[in-house]
C-alpha positions in Angstrom: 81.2 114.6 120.9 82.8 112.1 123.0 86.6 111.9 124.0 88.2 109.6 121.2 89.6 106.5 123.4 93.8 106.5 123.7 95.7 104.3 121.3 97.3 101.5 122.7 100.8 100.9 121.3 100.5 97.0 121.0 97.4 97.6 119.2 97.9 96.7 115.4 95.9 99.1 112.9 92.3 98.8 112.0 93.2 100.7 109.3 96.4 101.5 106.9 96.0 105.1 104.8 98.6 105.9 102.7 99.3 109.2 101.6 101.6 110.2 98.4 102.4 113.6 97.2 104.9 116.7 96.2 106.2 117.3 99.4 106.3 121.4 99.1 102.9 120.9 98.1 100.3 122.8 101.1 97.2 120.2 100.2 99.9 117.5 100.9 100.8 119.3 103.7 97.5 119.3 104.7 96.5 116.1 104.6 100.0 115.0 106.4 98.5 116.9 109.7 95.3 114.9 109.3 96.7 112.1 109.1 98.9 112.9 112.5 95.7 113.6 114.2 94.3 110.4 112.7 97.4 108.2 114.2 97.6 110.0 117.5 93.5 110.0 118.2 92.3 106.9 116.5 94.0 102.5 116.2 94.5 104.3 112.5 98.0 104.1 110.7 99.1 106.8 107.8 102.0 106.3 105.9 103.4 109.4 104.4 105.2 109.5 100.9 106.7 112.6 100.3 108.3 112.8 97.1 109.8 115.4 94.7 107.6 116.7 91.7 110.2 115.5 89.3 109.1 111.7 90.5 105.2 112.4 90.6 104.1 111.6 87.0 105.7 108.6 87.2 104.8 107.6 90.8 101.2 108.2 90.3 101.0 106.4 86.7 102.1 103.3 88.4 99.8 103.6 91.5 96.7 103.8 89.2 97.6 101.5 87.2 98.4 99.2 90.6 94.9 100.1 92.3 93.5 99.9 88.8 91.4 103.9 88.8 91.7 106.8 87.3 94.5 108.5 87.4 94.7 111.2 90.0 96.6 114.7 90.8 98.5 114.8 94.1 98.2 114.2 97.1 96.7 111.1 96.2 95.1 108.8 99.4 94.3 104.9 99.6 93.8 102.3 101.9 95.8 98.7 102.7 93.0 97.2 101.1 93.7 98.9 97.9 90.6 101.1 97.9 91.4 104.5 96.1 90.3 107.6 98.4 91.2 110.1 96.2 92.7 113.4 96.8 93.0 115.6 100.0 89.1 116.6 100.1 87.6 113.2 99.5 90.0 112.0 102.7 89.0 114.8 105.0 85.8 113.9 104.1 86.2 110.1 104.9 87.7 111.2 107.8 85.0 113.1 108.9 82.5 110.8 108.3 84.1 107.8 109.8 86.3 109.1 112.5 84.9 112.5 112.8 87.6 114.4 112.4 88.5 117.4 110.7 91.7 118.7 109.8 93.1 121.8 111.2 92.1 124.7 109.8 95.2 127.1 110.8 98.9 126.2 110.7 101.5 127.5 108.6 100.8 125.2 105.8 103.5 127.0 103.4 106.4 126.8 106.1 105.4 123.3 106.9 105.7 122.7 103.0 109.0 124.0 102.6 110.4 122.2 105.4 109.2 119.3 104.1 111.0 120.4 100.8 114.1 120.6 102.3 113.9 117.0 104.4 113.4 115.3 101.0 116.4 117.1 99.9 118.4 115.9 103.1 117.0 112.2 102.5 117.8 112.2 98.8 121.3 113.3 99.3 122.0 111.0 101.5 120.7 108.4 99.9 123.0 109.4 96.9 125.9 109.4 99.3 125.3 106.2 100.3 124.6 104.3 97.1 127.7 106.0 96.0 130.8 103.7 95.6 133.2 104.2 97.8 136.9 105.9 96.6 138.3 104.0 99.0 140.2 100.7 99.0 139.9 99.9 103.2 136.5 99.2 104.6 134.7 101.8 106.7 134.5 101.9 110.2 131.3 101.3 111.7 131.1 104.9 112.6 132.0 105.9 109.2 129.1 104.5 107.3 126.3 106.6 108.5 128.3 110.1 108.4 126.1 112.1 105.6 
């Protein structure tokens, strides 16, 4: 097979993926590093929604509804066009077909998983820290408002 050609930075997309799922989940995990080979080899953008398992049902129910298929188990793939892929084997398969790529076979999949795990975590409490109001009756300092 040929060398895929390098990415140019200025180039915009030929094609948007994004990819949803339970973030200590290994298939989501899986499908996160194909999509990191897909962004750094190919003009291909993947946007990555990790989320907790708490938010899935709910998340999912409304992006079916949305793209208007089936509803579908996580992780759950489609395009900027609004085509559903489907889970993590019907996008390494697209992705081998169109792009031929595979994803990695080794890595440490469950590590990977529960880092993810705890990055949500971070996010989410700092997101709560922030849309908390503030006990305070002075503003905060520029250098205040990002401390989490």
């Amino acid at each position: 097979m040929a060398p895929l050609p390098a990415r140019a930075e200025s180039d915009q997309p030929a094609m948007t993926y994004f990819l949803a799922g339970i973030a200590d989940d290994d298939d989501f995990v899986r499908a996160e590093a194909l999509g990191e080979l897909l962004m750094a080899s190919l003009n291909v953008a993947v946007e990555m929604r990790p989320m907790s398992a708490d938010a899935w049902d709910a998340f999912i129910d409304e992006q079916s509804a949305e793209l208007g298929c089936a509803r579908r188990t996580h992780p759950f793939v489609w395009t900027d066009t609004g085509r559903a892929v489907g889970g993590r084997p019907d996008f390494e398969r697209e992705c081998t077909a169109k792009y031929g790529l595979r994803a990695p076979e080794d890595g440490d999949w469950r590590g990977i998983a529960r880092e993810n795990a705890k990055q949500l975590a971070r996010t989410m409490a700092a997101t709560v820290v922030l849309l908390s109001p503030l006990s305070r009756s002075e503003p905060l300092a520029p250098h205040e408002a990002f401390d989490v």
